[in-house]
DSSP file (Angstrom, degrees, kcal/mol; ACC not computed):
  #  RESIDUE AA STRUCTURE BP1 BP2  ACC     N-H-->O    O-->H-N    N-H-->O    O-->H-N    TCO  KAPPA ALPHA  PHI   PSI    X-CA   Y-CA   Z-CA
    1    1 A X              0   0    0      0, 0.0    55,-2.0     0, 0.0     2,-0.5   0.000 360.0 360.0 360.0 166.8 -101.7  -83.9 -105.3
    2    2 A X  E     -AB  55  92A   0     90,-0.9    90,-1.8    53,-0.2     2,-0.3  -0.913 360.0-153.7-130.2 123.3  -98.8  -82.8 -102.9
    3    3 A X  E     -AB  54  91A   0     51,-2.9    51,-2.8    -2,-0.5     2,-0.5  -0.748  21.8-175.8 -87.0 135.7  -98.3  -80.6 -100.0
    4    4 A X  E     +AB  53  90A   0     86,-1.2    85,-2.9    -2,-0.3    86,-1.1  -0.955  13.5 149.7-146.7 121.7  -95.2  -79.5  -99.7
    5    5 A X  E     -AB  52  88A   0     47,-2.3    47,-3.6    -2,-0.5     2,-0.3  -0.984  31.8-136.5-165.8 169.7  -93.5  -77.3  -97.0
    6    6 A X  E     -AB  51  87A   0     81,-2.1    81,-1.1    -2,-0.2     2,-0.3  -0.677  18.0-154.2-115.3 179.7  -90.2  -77.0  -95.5
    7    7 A X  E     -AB  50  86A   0     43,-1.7    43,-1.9    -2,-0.3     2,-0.5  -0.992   1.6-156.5-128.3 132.1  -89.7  -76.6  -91.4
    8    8 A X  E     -AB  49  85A   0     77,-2.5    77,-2.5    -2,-0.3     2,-0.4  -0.959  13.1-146.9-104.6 129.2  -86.7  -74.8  -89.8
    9    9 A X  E     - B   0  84A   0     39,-2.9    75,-0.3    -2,-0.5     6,-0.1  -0.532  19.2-125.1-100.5-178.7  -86.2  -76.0  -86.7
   10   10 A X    >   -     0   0    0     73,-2.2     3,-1.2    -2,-0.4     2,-0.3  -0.370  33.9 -73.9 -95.7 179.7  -84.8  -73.2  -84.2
   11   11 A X  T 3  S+     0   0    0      1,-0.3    -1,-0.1     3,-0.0     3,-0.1  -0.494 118.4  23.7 -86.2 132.2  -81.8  -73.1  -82.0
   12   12 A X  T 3  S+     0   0    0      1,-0.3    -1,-0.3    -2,-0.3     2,-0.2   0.486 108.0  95.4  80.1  31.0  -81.9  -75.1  -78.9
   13   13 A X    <   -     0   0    0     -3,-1.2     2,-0.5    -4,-0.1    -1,-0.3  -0.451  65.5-137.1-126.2 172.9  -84.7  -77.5  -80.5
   14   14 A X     >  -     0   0    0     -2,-0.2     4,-2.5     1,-0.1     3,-0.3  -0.950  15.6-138.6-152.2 143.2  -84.0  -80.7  -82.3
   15   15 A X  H  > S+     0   0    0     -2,-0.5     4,-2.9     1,-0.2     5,-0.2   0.889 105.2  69.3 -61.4 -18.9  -85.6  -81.9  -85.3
   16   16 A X  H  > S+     0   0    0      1,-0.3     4,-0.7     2,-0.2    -1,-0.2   0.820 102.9  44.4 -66.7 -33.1  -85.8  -85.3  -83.5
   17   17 A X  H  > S+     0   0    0     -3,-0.3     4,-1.5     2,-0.2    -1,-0.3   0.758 109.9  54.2 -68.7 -38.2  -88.3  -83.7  -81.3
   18   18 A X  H  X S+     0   0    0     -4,-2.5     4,-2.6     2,-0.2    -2,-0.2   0.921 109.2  50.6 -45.1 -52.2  -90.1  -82.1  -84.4
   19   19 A X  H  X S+     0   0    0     -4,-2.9     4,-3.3     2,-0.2     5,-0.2   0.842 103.9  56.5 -43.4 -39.5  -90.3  -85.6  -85.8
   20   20 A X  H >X S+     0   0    0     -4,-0.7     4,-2.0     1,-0.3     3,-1.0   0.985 117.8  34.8 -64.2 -72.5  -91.9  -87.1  -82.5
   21   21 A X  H 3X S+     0   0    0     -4,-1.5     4,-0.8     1,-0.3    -1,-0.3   0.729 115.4  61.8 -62.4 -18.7  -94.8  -84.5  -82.7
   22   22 A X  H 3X S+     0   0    0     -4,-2.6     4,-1.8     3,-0.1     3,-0.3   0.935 104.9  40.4 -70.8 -34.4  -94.7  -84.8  -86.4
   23   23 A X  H <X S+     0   0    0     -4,-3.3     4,-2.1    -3,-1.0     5,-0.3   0.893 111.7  59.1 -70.7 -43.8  -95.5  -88.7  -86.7
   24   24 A X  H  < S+     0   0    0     -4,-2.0    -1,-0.2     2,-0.2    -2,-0.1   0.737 113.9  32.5 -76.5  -1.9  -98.1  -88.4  -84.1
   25   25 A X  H >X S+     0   0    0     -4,-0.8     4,-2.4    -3,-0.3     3,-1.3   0.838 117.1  59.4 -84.5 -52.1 -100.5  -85.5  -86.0
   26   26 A X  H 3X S+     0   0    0     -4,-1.8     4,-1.3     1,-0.3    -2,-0.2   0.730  96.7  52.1 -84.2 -24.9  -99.4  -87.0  -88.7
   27   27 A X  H 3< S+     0   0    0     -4,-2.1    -1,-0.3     2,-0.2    -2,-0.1   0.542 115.5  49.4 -44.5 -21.6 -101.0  -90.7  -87.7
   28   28 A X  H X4 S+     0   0    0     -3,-1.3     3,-3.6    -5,-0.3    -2,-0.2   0.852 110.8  46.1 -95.8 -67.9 -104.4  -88.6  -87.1
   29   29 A X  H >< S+     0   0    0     -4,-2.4     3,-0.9     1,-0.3     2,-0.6   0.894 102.7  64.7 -55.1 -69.8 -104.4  -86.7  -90.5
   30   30 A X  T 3< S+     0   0    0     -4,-1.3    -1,-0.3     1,-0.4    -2,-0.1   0.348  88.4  63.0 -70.7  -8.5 -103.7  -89.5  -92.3
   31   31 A X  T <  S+     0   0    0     -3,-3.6    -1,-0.4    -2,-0.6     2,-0.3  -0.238  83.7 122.9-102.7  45.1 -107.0  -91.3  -91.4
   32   32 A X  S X  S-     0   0    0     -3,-0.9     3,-0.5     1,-0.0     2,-0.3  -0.696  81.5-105.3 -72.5 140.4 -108.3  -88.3  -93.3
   33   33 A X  T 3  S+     0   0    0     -2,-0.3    32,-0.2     1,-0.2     3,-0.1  -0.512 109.7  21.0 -69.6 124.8 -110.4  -89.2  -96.2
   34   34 A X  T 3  S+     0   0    0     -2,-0.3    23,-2.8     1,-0.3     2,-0.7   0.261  91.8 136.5  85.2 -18.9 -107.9  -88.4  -99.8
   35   35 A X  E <   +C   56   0A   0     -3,-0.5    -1,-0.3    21,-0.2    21,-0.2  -0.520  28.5 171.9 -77.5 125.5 -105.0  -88.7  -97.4
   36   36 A X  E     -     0   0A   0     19,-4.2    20,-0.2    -2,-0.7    -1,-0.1   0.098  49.1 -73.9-110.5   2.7 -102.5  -90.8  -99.2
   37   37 A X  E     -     0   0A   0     18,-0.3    18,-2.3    -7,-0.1    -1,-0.5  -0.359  38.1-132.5 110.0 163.6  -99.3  -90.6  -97.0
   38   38 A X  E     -C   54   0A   0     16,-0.3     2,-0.2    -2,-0.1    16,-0.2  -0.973   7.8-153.5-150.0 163.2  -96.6  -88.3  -96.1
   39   39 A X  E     -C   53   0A   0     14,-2.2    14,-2.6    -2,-0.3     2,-0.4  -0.955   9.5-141.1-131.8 149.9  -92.9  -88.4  -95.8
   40   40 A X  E     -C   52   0A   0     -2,-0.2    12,-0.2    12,-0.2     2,-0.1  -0.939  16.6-168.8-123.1 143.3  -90.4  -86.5  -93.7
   41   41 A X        -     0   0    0     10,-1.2    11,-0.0    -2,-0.4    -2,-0.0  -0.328  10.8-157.9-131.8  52.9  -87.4  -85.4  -94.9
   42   42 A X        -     0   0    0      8,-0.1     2,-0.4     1,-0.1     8,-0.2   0.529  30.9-107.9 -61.7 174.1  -84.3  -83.9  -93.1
   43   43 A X        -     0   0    0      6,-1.6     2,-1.2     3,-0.5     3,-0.2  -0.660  25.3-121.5 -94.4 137.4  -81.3  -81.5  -95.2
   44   44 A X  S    S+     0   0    0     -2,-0.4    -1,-0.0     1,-0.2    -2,-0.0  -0.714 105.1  17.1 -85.5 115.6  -78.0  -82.8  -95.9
   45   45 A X  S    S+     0   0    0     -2,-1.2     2,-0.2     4,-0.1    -1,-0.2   0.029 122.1  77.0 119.0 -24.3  -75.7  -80.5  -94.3
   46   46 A X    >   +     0   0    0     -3,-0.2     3,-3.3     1,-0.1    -3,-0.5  -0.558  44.3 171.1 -97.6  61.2  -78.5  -79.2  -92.3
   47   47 A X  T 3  S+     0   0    0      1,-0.3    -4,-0.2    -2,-0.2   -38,-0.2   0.883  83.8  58.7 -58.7 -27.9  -80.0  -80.9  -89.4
   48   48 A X  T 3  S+     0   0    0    -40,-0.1   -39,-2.9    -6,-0.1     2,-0.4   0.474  97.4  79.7 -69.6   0.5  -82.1  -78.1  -88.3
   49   49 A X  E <   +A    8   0A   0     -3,-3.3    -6,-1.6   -41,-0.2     2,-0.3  -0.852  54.0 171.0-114.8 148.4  -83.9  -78.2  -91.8
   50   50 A X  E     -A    7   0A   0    -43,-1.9   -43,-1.7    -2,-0.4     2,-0.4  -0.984  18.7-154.9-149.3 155.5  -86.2  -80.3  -92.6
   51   51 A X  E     -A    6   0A   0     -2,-0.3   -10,-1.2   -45,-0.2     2,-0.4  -0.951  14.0-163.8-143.6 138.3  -89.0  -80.9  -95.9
   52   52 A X  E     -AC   5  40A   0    -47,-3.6   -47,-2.3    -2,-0.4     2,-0.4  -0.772   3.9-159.7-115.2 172.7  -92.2  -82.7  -95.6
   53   53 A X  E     -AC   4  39A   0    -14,-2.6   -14,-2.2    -2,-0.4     2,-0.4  -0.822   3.2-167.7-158.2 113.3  -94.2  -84.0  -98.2
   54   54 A X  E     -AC   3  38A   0    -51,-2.8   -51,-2.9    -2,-0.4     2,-0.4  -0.880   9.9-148.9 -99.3 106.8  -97.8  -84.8  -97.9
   55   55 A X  E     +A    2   0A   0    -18,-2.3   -19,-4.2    -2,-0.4     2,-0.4  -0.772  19.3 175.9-106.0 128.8  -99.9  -86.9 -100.6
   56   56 A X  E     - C   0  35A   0    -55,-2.0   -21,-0.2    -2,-0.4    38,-0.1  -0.924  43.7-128.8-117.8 129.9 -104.1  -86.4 -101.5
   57   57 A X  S    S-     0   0    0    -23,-2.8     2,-0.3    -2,-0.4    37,-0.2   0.919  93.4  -8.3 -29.2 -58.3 -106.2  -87.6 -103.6
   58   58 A X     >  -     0   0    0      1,-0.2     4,-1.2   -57,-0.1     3,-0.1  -0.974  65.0-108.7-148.3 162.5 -107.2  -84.0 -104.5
   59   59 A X  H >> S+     0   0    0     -2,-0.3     3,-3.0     2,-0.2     4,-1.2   0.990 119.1  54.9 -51.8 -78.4 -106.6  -80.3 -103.3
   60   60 A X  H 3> S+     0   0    0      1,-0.2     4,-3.5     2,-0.2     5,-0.3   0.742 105.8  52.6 -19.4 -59.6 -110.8  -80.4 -101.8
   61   61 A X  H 3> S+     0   0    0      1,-0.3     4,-1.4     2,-0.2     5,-0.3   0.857 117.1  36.6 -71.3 -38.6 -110.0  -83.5  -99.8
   62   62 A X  H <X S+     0   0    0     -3,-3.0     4,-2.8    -4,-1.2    -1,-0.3   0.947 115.7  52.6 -67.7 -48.9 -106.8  -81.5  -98.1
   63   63 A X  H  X S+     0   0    0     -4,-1.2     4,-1.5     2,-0.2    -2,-0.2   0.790 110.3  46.8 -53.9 -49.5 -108.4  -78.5  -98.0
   64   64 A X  H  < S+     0   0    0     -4,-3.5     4,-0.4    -5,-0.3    -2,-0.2   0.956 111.5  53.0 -56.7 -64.3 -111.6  -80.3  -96.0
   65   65 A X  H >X S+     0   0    0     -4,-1.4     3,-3.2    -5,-0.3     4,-0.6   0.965 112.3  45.9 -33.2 -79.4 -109.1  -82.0  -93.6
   66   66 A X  H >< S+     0   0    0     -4,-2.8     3,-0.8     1,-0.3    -1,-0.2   0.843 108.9  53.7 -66.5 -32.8 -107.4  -78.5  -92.8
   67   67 A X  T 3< S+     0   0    0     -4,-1.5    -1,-0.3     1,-0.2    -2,-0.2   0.314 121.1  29.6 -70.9  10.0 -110.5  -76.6  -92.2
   68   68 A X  T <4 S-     0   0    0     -3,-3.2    -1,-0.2    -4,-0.4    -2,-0.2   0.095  90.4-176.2-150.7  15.5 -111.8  -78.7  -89.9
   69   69 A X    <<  -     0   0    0     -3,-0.8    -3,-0.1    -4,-0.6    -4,-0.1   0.122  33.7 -99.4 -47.7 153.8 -108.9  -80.2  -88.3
   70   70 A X    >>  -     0   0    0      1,-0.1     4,-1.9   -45,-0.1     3,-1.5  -0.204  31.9-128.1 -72.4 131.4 -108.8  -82.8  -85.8
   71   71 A X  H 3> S+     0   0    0      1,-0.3     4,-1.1     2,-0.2    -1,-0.1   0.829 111.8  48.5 -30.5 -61.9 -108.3  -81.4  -82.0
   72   72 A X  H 3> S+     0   0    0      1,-0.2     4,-2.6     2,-0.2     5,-0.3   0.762 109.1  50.2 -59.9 -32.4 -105.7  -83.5  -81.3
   73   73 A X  H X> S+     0   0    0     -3,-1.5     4,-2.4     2,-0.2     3,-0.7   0.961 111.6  53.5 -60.3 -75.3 -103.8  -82.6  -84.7
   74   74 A X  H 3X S+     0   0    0     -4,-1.9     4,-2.5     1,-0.2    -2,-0.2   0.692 105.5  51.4 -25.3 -39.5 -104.4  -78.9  -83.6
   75   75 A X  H 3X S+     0   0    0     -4,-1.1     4,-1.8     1,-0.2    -1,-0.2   0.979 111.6  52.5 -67.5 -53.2 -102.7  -79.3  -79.8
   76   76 A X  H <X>S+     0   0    0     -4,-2.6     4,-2.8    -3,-0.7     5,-0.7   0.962 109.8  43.2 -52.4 -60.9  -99.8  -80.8  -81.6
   77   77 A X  H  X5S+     0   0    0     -4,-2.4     4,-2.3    -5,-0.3    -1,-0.2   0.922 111.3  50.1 -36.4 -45.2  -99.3  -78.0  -84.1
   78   78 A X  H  X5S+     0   0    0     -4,-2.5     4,-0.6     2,-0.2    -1,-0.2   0.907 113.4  50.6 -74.0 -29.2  -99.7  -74.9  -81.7
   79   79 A X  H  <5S+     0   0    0     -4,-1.8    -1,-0.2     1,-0.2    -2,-0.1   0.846 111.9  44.9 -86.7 -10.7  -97.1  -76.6  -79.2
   80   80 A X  H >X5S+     0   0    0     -4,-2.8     3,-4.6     1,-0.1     4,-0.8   0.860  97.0  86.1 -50.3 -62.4  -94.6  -77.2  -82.0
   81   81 A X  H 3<<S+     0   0    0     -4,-2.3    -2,-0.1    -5,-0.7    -3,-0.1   0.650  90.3  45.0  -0.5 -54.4  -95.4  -73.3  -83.2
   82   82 A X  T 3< S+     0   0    0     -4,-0.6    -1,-0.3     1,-0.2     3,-0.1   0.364 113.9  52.0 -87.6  20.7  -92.8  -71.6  -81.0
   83   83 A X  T <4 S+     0   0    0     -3,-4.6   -73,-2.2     1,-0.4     2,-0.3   0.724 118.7  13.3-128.7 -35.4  -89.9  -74.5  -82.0
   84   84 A X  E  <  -B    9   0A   0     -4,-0.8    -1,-0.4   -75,-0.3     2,-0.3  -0.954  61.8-141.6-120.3 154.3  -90.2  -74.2  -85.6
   85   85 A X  E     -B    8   0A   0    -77,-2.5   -77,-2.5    -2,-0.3     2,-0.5  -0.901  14.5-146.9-127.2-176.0  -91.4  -72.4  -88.4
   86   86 A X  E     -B    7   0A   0     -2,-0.3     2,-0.5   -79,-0.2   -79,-0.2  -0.969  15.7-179.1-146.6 140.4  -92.7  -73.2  -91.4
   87   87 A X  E     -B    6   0A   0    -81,-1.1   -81,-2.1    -2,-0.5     3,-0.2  -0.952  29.9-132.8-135.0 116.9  -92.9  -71.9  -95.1
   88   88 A X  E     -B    5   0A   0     -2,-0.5   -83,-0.2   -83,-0.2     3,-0.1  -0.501   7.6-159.6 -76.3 155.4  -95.0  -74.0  -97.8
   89   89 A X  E     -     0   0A   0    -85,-2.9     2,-0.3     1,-0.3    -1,-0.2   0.669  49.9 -73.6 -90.5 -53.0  -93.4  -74.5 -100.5
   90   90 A X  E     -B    4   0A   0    -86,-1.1   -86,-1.2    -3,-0.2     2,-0.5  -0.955  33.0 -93.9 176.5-158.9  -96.4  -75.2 -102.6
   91   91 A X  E     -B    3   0A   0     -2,-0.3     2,-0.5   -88,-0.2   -88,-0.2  -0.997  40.9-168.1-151.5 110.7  -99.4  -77.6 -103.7
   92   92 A X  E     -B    2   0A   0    -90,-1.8   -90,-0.9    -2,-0.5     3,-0.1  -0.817  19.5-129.2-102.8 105.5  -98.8  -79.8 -106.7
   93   93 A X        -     0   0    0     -2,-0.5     2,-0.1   -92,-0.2   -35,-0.1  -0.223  39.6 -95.7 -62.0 164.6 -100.8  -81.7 -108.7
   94   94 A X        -     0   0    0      1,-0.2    -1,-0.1   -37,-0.2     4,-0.1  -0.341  49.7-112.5 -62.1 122.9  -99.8  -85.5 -109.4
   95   95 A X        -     0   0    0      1,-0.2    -1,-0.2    -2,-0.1     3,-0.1  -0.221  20.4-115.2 -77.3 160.6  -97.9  -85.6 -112.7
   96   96 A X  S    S+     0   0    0      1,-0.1     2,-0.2     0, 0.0    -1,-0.2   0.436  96.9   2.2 -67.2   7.7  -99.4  -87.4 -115.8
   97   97 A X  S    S-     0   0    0      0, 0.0     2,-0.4     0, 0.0    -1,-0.1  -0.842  74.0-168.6 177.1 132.6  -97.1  -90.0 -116.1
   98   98 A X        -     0   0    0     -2,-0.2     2,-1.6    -3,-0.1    -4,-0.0  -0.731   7.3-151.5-149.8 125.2  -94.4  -90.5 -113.8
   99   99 A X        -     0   0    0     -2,-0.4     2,-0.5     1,-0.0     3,-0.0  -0.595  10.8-172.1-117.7 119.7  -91.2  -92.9 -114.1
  100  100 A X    >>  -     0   0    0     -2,-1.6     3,-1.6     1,-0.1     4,-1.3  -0.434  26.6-113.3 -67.0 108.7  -89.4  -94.4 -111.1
  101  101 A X  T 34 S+     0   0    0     -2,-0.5    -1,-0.1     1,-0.2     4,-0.1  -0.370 101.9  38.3 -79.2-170.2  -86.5  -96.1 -111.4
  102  102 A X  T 34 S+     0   0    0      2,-0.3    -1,-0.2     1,-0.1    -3,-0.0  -0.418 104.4  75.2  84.5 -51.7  -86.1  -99.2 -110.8
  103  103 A X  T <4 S+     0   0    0     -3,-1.6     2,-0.5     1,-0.1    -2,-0.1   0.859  84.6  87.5 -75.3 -26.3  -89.8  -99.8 -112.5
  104  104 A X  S  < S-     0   0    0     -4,-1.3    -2,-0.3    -5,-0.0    -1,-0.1  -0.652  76.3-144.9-108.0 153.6  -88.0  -99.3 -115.6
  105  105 A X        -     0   0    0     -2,-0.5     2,-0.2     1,-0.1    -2,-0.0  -0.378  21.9-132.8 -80.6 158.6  -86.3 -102.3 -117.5
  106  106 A X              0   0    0      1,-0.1    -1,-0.1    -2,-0.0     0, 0.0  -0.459 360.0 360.0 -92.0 170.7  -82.8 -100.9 -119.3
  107  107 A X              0   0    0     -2,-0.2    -1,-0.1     0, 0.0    -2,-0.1   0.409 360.0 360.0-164.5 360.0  -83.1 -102.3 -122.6
């Protein structure tokens, strides 16, 4: 599945500074059990917008991870808190089939 959420960051902030605290929680979560990677994503036209996108094995495994998060994860979040906010977008499951290009040949 995928977590999905977008961050604005606010005025006098820089997303470049979101990033920094974002890769180092995100280096902690990610030796989470079901954690599968995440990507960060900035807005074209927008620097101040940004969309991440987090992949798990399954919803439980994310859900376990967040209810118990790791201290260090925690410190990061709350001192981000007042520099951005954040609105999930949503929780998706993995599709049943999915095609990339590139993986497919033209024929």
């Amino acid at each position: 599945m995928i977590f999905v959420f977008e961050v604005q960051v606010q005025p006098g902030h820089t997303a470049e500074a979101y990033a920094d605290a974002w890769v180092r929680a995100s280096r902690l979560i990610q030796q989470a059990p079901g954690a599968r990677g995440t990507r960060l994503h900035r807005c074209i036209g927008d620097d101040s917008k940004l969309l991440a996108i987090a992949s798990w094995n399954s919803k439980a495994e994310r859900d376990a991870m967040e209810a118990q998060p790791e201290e260090t994860v925690s410190r990061i979040i709350q001192e981000q808190a007042a520099f951005v906010e954040i609105r999930v977008v949503g929780e998706f499951e993995d599709p049943e089939w999915e095609v990339i290009p590139g993986d497919v040949e033209a024929s």
